[in-house]
C-alpha angles and dihedrals in degrees: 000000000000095000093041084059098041103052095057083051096048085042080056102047095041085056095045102040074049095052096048086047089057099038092056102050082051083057105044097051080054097060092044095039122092120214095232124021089214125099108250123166112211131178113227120197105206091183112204116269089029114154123229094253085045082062092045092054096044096054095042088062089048084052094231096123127047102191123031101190091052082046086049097052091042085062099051088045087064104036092250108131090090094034118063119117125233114240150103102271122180108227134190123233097212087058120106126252077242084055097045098054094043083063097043082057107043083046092223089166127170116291120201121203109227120175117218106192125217112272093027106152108232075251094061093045089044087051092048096044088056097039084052081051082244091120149012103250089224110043085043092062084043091061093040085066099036110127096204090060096047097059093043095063089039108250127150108209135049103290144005087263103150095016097085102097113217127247163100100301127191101208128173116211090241095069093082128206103294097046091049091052081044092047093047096046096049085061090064096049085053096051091044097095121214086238082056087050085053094049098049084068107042088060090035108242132131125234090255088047086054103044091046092060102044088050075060093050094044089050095053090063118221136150114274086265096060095049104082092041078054086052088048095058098045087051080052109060085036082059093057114038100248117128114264090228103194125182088217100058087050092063093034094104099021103114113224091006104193099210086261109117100189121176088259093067087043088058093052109130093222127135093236101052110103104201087062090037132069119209129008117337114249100270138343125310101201140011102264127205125236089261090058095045091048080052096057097035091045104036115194107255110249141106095247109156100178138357132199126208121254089209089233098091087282143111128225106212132208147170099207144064086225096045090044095047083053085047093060099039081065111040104031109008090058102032082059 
């Protein structure tokens, strides 16, 4: 009777033991299987809050998956459902199901290089990141303002104006607005050394105030060897007590400025104009590079009061209002 029992349960075990083998080497070739052998490159848009069938259709309409439930048991196998990461990802046709999901999950989306110059204004990156489709140009500007952004990152002003390092940047479009203006202002923190710290105390400025004089420096132009015997005559005049007036804090906040700085524009009653001012303006009026901040923090030692353009790239520098006024006669006056 035993053995009459016992050979329909081993016949069912060998079958089934049979039917999983088999099931599961179906499954496997699946999972290692893509569904073309041709190199194809295709964008994929994972938006946030999107669910895990959500994934699976979207793939499936990219082609890039053949059977959504396997796909489906594959990714509770490893855990994946909860885990998959928004983004645009590129994605190859000729990679496996296993492949895919090992991507979604690392999150290795798209990254785009954008180059942000020194002296952009937060406007012009704001205007790059959306012409490169990285951020909304509004919304951009918005963030750039949010209070509760700025004192989170720890800045005292109305925007993170100056505080955008520049750089080449690799961005993907899922960051959003706020962690782009987090991501380019932690740059800067990296690059501030503890020796530059130190330094802004011992000349006793602030990190605002530092980062405010070297945004004027950047906007007067210069080679890299000008920059800190521009710095010196900006400490200078702080020193004592002139007003910086500086061409580029007059045009910070003019809207479609045409190149043309006219005495109008020199009389403005702004905060930021220089010629009305004295002192620093209230906060930066560009993004400046590290060349421009070593400037502000070393000036060169000298007793510069003024400089002119040369309108070659150089500076013509005096000490001097006699000398400077000669200075202009020759280099601008004339010219004209």
């Amino acid at each position: 009777m035993i053995r009459k029992r016992i050979k329909p349960l081993l016949a069912f075990f060998l079958i089934a033991t049979a039917s999983f083998l088999l099931l599961s080497m179906i499954f496997l070739n699946y999972v290692e299987s893509p569904v073309e052998f041709i190199d194809r490159y295709v964008a994929v848009e994972i938006p946030p809050g999107a669910s895990f069938r959500d994934v699976t259709d979207i793939l499936r309409k990219k082609g890039l998956i053949r059977y959504k439930e396997a796909f489906y048991l594959l990714a509770l196998l490893e855990k994946a459902p909860e885990r998959i990461k928004a983004g645009e990802y590129e994605l190859i046709s000729s990679m496996s199901p296993g492949d895919i999901l090992d991507k979604l999950l690392e999150g290795k989306v798209k990254g785009y290089r954008v180059p942000i110059p020194e002296g952009f204004t937060l406007r012009q990156i704001a205007a790059r990141l959306a012409a490169n489709s990285l951020a909304d140009e509004k919304r951009f500007v918005d963030s750039a303002y949010d209070e509760e952004l700025l004192s989170s990152l720890g800045i005292e002003g109305e925007s993170v104006e100056g505080y955008l390092f520049p750089d080449t940047y690799v961005l993907s479009r899922s960051m959003g607005e706020e962690k782009i203006i987090r991501f380019m202002v932690t740059q800067l923190r990296r690059k501030i050394t503890f020796k530059m710290s130190e330094r802004m105390s011992e000349i006793g400025l602030s990190m605002r105030e530092v980062l405010t004089l070297a945004s004027i420096i950047e906007k007067e132009g210069g080679s890299v060897e000008e920059k800190p015997l521009i710095s010196a005559v900006f400490h200078n005049r702080l020193k004592r007590g002139m007003k910086l007036q500086s061409d580029p804090t007059v045009i910070y906040d003019i809207e479609d400025f045409d190149g043309n700085i006219t005495r109008g524009h020199l009389m403005r009653k702004t905060p930021y104009n220089t010629y009305i001012i004295r002192g620093l303006p209230p906060g930066p009026i560009c993004n400046p590079g590290m060349d421009a901040i070593i400037a502000a923090l070393y000036p060169a030692p000298v007793n510069y009061l003024y400089f002119v353009s040369k309108n070659n790239g150089a500076h013509h520098f005096s000490s001097n209002l006699l000398d400077h006024n000669k200075a202009v006669i020759k280099y601008q006056i004339k010219r004209k």
